[in-house]
N, C-alpha and C positions, 0 to 999 in steps of 0.2 A: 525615484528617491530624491529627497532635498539635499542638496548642497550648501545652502545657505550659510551655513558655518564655516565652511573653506572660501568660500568668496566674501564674507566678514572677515576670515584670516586676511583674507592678501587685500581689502582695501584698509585695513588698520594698518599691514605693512606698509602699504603705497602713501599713507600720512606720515609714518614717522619719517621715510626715506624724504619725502619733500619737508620735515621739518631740521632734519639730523641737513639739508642741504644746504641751509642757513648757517649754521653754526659755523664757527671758525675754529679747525682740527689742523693739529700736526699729520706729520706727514703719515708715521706708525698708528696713529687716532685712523683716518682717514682707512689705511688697510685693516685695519680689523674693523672696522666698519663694512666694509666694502666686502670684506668674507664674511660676516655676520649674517649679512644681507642676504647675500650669495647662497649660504648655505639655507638660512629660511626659506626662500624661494625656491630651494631646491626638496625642501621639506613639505612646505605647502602641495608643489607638484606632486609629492610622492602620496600623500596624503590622498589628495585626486584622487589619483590612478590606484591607490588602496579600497579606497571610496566605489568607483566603480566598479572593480575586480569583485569587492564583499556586494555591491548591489546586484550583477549580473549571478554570481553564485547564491545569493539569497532568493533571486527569479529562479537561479535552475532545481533547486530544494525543491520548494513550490510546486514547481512541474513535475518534479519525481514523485514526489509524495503524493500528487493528485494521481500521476499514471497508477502508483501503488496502490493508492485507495479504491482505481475504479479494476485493478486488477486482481486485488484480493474479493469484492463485490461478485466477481463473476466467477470467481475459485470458490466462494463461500455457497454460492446460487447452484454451482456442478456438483458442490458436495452434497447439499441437500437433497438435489435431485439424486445422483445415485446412493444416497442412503434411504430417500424414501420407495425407488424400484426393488433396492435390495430386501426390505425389511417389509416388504410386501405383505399381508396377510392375507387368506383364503378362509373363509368358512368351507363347512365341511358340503351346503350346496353350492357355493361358486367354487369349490373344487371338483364338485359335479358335473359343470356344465362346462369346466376350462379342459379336463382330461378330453383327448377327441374321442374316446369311447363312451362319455358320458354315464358311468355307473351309477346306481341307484345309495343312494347315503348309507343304508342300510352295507352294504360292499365293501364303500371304504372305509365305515366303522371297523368292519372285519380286519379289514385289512390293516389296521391301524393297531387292532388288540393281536393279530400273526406280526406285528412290525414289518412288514412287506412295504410300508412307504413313509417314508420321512414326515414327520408329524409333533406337534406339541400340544401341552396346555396352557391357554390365559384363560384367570379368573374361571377353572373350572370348565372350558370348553376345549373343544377341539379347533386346530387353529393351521393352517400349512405354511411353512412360506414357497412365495411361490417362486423364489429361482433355485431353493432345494426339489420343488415338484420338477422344474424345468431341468433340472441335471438328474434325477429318479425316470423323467421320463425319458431322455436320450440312453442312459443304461438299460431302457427297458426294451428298447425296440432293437 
């Protein structure tokens, strides 16, 4: 980050203090002078060190927000993934050939009109999903 502006501050200071150095001041002139100074300098400094503090905290943002972005990326990517294994679909022949007994369609139509296996309709067809078939068959054996 640029600093330009506080190092503009403190050579504007360092002109007037060499021109305020010419002048002819009392004694009370001369101390409030001298604390004016004091204290801008001591403001400028602070200034700094505020400077720095909001640049390294605007770096650490940045870096979280990046960590966040590539952390939610790979939350968003597991959820896809387990929403697309869960929401699996089976026709009623790749239900055929995943059961290890291999039924004939004709079977598990049957079995479908006895409600003997977990089943639905899309658009008019017969359809399974297959981690309902996967937990129908662990109860089955």
């Amino acid at each position: 980050m640029d600093t330009t502006n506080i190092d503009d501050a403190t050579k504007a200071l360092d002109k007037v203090i060499a021109q305020l150095w010419n002048q002819k001041f009392n004694g009370s002139q001369v101390q409030q002078l001298s604390t004016f100074i004091t204290n801008m300098q001591e403001e400028i400094k602070q200034l700094r060190d505020d400077y720095n503090n909001l640049d390294s905290f605007v770096r650490s943002i940045y870096y979280d927000l990046d960590r966040y972005k590539r952390k939610f990326a790979e939350l968003r990517m597991q959820s896809l993934t387990t929403v697309e294994s869960v929401n699996e679909y089976l026709s009623v022949y790749q239900l055929c050939h995943y059961i290890p007994s291999h039924p004939v369609a004709s079977t598990v139509r049957t079995w479908c009109c006895q409600n003997k296996i977990p089943h639905h309709k899309m658009n008019g067809k017969l359809v399974f999903l297959k981690n309902e078939i996967d937990e129908w068959l662990k109860n089955k054996l």
